[in-house]
N, C-alpha and C positions, 0 to 999 in steps of 0.2 A: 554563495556559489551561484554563478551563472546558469540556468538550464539552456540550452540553446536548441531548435528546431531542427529535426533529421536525425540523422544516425551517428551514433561516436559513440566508443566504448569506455567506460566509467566503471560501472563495477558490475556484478554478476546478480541473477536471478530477478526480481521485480525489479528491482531498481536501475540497471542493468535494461530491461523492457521502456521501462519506466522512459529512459533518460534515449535511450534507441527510438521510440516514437516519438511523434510532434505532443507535445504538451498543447492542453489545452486551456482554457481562458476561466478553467474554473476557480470561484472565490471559497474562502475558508477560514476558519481560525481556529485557536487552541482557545481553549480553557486554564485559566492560571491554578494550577492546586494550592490549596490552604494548608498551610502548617500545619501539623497535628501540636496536639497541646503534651506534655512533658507526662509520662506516664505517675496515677497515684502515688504509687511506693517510690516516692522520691526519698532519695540518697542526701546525704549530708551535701552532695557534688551530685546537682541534677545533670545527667548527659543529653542531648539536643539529639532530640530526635528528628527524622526523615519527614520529606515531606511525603504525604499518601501519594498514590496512585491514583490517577485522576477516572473514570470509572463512568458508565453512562448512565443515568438518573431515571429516564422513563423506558416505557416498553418500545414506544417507537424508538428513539434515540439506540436501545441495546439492538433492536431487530435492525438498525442504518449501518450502525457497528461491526454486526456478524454476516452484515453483507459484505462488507469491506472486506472480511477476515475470509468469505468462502470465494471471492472473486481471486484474492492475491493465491490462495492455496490452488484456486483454479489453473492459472496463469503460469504458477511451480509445476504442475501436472502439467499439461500440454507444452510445456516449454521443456521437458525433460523426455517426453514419449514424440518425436517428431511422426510416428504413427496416427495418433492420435488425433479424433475430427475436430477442427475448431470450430462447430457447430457449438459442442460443448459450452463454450462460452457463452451462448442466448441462455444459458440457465443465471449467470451472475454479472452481464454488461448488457447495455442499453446506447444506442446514439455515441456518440465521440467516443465512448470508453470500449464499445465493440469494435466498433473500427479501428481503433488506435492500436489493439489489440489484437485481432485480424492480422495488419498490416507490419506488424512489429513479428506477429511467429511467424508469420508465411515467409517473412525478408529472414528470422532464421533459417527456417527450414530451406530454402533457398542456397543458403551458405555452407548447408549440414553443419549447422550449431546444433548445441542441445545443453538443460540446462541441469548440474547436477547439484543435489544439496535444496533446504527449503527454506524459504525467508522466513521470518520472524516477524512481526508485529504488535506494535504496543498502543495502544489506545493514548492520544493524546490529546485529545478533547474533542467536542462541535459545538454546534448550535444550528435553531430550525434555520431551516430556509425559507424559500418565496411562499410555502404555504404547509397544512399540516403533512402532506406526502414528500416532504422532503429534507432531510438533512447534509449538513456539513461539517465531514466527519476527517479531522487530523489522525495518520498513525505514522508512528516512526519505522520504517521498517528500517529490520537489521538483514543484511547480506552477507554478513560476515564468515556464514556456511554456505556460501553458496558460491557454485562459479559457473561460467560457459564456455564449453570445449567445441574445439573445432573437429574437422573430418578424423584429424590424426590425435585426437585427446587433447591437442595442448590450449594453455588457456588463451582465451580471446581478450579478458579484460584488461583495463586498467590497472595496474599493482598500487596505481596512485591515488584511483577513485576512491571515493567515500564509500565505509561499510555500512553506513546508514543516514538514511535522506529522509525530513519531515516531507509526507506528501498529504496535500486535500484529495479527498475524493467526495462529489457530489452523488446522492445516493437519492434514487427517487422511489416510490411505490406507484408497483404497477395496480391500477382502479380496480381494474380487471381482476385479478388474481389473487391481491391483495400482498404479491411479493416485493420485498427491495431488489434494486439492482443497481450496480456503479455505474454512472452515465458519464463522469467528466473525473477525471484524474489531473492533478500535476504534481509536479517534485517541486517543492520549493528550499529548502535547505537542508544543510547537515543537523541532523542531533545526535 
């Protein structure tokens, strides 16, 4: 799937913002998950089991993670109370992902959109970045609950859009404070 620059409606909630702001230029990868091995009390007819959950390994990696997971939950909040300060967001974006973010509710609230319903996210891998304050951190989100109404309730999205897009989010710590924040976001495909 193509993301392309500007505004066009796809599907509702983050992804939905996501695909409504300019994407930015950040880099990212998943993580392959390893097979689990066939459980002890094997059967005459061992059955094949799933592969894990792929899961984040150290404390930084978990702390780039639950940044991820408190910015998209942020993003459900303020995209649902067109009340609501987007100040709010200097708690969980930084640089291109504030702005993009910014520019994305204010063009709803603009519209009198609002977004009902809250994304979903699944961990889908990282790995560090340029140095120890930063990671690159994959989730899938799902939108599948989620939509965005115009003035009159009805829906504004896509019915064709994808209900879930793998997107990077580059996640950096602040020196200062010693908190993460999401600085650079894109959508890059469906999962």
């Amino acid at each position: 799937m193509t993301i392309t620059r500007g505004l066009r409606l796809v599907a509702a909630g983050l992804l939905t913002m996501l695909m409504f702001s300019s994407c930015s230029n950040g880099t990212g990868g998943n993580s392959t998950p390893t097979p689990s091995s066939p459980s002890p009390r094997a059967s005459a007819t061992p059955t094949p089991s799933s592969s894990p959950t792929p899961t984040p390994s150290s404390a930084g990696e978990q702390a780039a993670a639950d940044a991820v997971v408190s910015y998209i939950r942020m993003v459900d909040r303020l995209g649902a109370d067109p009340q609501a300060d987007l100040v709010a967001l200097l708690d969980v974006a930084r640089g291109d992902a504030l702005a993009q973010m910014q520019y994305t509710l204010s063009s709803y609230r603009g519209q009198g959109w609002r977004v009902i319903g809250e994304s979903r996210a699944s961990f889908a891998g990282s790995f560090p970045g340029s140095d120890a304050t930063q990671w690159l951190v994959s989730m899938c989100i799902d939108v599948s609950q989620v939509d965005v109404l115009d003035t009159n309730g009805v829906s504004v999205q896509n019915p064709d859009g994808p209900t879930s897009v793998l997107t990077e989010f580059v996640v950096d710590r602040d020196s200062g404070s010693e908190k993460w924040f999401v600085t650079k976001e894109e959508a890059k495909s469906e999962c």
